[in-house]
FIMI-699440 format. One record per residue (C-alpha): residue in three letters; x, y, z; chain. Coordinates in pm, whole numbers, m for minus. Layout:
% residues N
+-----+--------+--------+--------+----+
!  aa !     xx !     yy !     zz ! ch !
+-----+--------+--------+--------+----+
! ALA !      X !      Y !      Z !  A !
...
+-----+--------+--------+--------+----+
This chain:
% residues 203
+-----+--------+--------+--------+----+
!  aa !     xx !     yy !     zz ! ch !
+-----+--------+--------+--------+----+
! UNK !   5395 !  17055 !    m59 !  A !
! UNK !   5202 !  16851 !    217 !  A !
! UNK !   4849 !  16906 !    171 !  A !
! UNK !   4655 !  17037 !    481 !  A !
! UNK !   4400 !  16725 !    485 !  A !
! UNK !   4747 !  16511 !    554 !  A !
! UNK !   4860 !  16691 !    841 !  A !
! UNK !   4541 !  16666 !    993 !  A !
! UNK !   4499 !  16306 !    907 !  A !
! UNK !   4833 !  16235 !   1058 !  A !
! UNK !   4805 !  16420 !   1362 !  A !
! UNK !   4501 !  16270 !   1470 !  A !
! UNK !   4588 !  15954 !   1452 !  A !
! UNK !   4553 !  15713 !   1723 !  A !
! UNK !   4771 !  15515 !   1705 !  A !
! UNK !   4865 !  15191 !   1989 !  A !
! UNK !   5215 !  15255 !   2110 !  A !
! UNK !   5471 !  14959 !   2072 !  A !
! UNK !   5549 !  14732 !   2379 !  A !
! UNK !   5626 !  14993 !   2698 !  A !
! UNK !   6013 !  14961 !   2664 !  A !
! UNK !   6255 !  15215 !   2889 !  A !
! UNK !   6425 !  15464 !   2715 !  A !
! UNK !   6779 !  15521 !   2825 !  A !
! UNK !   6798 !  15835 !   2738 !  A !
! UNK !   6518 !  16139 !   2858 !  A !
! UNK !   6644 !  16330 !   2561 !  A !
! UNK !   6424 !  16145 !   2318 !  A !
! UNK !   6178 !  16379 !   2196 !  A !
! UNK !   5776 !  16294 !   2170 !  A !
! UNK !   5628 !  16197 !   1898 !  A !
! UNK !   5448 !  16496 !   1862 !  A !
! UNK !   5719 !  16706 !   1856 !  A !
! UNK !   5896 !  16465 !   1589 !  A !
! UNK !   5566 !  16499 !   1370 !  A !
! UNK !   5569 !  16908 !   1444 !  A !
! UNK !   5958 !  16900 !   1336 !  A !
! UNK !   5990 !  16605 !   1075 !  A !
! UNK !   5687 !  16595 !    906 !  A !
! UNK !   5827 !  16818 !    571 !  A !
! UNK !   6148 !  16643 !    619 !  A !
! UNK !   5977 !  16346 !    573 !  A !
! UNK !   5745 !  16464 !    324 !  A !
! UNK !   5976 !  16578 !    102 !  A !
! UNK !   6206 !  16238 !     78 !  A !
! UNK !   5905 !  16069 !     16 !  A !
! UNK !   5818 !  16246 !   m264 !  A !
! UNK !   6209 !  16219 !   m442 !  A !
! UNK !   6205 !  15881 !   m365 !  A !
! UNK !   5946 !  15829 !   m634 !  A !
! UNK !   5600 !  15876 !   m416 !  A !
! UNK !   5377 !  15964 !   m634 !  A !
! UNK !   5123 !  16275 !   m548 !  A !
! UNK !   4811 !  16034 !   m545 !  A !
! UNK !   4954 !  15811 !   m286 !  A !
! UNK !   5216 !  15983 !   m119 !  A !
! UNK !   5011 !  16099 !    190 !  A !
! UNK !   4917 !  15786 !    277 !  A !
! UNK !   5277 !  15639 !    257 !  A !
! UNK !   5372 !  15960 !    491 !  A !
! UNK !   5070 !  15860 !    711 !  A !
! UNK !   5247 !  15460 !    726 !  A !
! UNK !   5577 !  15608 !    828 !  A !
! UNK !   5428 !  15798 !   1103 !  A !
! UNK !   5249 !  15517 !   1238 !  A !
! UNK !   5582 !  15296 !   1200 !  A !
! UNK !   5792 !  15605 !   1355 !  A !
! UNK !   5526 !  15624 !   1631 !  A !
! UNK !   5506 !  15211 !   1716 !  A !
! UNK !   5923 !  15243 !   1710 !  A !
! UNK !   5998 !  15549 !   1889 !  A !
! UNK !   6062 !  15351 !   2202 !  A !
! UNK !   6345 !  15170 !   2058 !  A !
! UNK !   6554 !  15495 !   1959 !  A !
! UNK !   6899 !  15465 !   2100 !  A !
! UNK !   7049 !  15698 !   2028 !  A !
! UNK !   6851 !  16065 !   2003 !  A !
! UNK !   7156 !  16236 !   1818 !  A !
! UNK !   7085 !  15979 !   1554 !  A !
! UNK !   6687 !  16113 !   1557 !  A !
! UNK !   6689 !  16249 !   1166 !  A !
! UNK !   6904 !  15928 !   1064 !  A !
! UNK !   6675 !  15679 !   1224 !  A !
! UNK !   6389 !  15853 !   1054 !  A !
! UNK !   6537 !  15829 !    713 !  A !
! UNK !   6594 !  15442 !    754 !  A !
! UNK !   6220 !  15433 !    834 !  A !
! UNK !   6145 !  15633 !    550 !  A !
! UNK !   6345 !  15452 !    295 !  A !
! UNK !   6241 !  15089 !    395 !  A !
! UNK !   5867 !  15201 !    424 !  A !
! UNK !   5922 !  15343 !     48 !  A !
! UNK !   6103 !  15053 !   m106 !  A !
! UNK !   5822 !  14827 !     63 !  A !
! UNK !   5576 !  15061 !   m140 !  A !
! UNK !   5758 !  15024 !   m462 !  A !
! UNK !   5775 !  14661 !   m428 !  A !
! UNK !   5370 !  14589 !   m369 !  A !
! UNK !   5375 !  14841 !   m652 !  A !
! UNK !   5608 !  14637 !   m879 !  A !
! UNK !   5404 !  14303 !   m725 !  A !
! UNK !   5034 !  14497 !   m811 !  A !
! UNK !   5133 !  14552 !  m1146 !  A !
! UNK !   5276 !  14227 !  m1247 !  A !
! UNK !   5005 !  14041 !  m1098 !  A !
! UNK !   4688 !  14270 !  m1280 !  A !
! UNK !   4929 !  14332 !  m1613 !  A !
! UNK !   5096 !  13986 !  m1616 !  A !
! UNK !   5448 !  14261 !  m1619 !  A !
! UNK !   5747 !  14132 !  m1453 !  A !
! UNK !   5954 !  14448 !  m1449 !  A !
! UNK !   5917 !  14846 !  m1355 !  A !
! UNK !   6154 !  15094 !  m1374 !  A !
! UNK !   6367 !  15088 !  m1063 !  A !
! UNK !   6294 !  15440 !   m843 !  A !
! UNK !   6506 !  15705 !   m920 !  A !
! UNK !   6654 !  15924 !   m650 !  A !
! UNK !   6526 !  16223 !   m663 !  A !
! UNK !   6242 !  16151 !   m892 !  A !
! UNK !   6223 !  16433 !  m1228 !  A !
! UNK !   5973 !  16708 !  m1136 !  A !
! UNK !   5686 !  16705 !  m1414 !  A !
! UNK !   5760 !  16926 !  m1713 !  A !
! UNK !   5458 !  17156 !  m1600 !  A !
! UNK !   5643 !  17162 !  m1273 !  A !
! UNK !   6021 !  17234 !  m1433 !  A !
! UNK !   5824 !  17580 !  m1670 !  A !
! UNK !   5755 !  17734 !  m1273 !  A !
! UNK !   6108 !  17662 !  m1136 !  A !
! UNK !   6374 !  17907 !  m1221 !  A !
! UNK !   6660 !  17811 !  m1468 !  A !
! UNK !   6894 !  17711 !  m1143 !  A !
! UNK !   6679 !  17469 !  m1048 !  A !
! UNK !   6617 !  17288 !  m1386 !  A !
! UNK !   7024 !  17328 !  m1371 !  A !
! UNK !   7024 !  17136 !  m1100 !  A !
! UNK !   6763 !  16901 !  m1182 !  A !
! UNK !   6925 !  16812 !  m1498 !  A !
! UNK !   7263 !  16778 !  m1333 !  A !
! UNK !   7131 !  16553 !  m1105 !  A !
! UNK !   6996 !  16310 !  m1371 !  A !
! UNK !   7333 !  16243 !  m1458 !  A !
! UNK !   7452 !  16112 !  m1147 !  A !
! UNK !   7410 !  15718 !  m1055 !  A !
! UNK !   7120 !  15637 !   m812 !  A !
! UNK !   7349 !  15572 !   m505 !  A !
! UNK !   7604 !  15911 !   m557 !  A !
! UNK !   7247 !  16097 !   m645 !  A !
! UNK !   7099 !  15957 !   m283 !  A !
! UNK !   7409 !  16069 !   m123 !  A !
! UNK !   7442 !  16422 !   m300 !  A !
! UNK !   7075 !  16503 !   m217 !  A !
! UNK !   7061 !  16449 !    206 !  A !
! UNK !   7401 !  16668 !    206 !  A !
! UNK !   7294 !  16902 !     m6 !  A !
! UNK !   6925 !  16974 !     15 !  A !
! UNK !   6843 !  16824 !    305 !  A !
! UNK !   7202 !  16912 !    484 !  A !
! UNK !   7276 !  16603 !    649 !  A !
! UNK !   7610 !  16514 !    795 !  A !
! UNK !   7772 !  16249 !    605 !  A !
! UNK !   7791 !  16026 !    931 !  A !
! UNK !   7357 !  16102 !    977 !  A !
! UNK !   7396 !  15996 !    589 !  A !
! UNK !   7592 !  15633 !    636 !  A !
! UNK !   7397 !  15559 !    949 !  A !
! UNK !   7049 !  15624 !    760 !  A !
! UNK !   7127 !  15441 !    443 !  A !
! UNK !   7310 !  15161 !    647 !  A !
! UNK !   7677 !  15217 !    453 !  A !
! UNK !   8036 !  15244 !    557 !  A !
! UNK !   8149 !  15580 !    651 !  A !
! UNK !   8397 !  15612 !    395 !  A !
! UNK !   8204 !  15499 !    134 !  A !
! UNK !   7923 !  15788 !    188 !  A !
! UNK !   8208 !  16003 !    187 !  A !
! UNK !   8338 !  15888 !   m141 !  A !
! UNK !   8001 !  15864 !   m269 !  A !
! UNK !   7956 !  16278 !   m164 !  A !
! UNK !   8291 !  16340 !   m314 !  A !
! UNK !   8263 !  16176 !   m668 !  A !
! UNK !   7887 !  16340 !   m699 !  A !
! UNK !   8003 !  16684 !   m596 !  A !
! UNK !   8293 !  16614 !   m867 !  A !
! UNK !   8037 !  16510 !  m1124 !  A !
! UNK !   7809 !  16786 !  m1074 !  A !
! UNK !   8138 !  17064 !  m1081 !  A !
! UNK !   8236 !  16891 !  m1365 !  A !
! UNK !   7885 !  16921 !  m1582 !  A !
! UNK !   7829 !  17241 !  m1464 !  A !
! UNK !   8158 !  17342 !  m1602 !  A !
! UNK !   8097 !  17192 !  m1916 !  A !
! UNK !   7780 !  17342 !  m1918 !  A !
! UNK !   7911 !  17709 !  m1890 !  A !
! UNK !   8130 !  17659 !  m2155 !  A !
! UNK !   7841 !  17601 !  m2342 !  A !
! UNK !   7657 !  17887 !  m2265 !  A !
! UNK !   7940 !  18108 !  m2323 !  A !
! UNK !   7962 !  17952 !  m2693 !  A !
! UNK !   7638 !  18043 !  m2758 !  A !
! UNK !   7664 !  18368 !  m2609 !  A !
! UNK !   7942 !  18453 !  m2840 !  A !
! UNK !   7759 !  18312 !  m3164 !  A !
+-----+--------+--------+--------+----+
């Protein structure tokens, strides 16, 4: 969860707006009321996409400020949560890289394990969640990075799959056939996994 010490940080901020551009469209919420709506939306994908808790409210407090600077060239409001995931994911992968860039430079490493979509809760974290969730959690190992992505802003965060294409900048068809071979994966495993359970239920 968002601590209370990031909201507040966040909130407050003063931030200078981006050039003064007109906005087509009057529907286009203010940035307040994107914080007050978006903020554990945006919270949360920051954390699966591999955040870590020391440093993941000030990468939430960076995509605020890049949300706020950009808000003026939203297009399209429909597209609000879409546009906001793009802004989430590019501010991310720019954290990962100075990450990756940090580390080689200090530890003379070249490589990091690439961030995983979402990212394993810790085992302390996995005892408190209930055996669906680890089910799902361990399902959701299994599935490639880009089917994973996909699978997740359907299902947990219930985006469309057109919000879903437009924020991770792919075809339509191919977020669709990304959704349908991870929900096949998952049915699959979770089949398999039943079986299982019903073998050891009858040992």
């Amino acid at each position: 969860m968002p601590s209370t010490d990031s909201a507040a940080r966040i909130a407050s901020l003063d931030v200078e707006p981006g050039p003064v551009t007109p906005i087509a469209d009057a529907s286009v919420p203010s940035f307040p009321s994107i914080y007050g709506l978006y903020f554990n939306f945006v919270w949360s994908c920051t954390r699966r996409l591999g955040v870590s808790e020391a440093e993941i409210d000030d990468v939430v407090q960076e995509i605020f400020i890049v949300i706020h600077a950009r808000l003026h060239t939203l297009e399209h409001p429909g597209s609000l949560r879409s546009w906001i995931y793009g802004i989430v994911r590019r501010t991310v992968s720019s954290y990962h890289r100075a990450k990756r860039a940090k580390l080689a430079s200090t530890l003379t490493l070249s490589t990091e394990p690439d961030m995983q979509y979402p990212q394993q809760p810790s085992p302390q974290q996995l005892a408190e969640q209930s055996d669906q969730v680890r089910l799902l959690w361990s399902l959701l190992e299994k599935l490639d990075g880009p089917k994973r992505e996909v699978f997740v802003l359907a299902e947990l965060d219930e985006m469309t799959v057109p919000e879903i294409a437009l924020a991770i900048e792919v075809p339509l068809n191919t977020a669709y056939s990304r959704l349908r071979a991870a929900r096949q994966e998952i049915e699959e495993a979770l089949l398999r996994y039943r079986a299982q359970a019903a073998k050891r239920g009858q040992s």
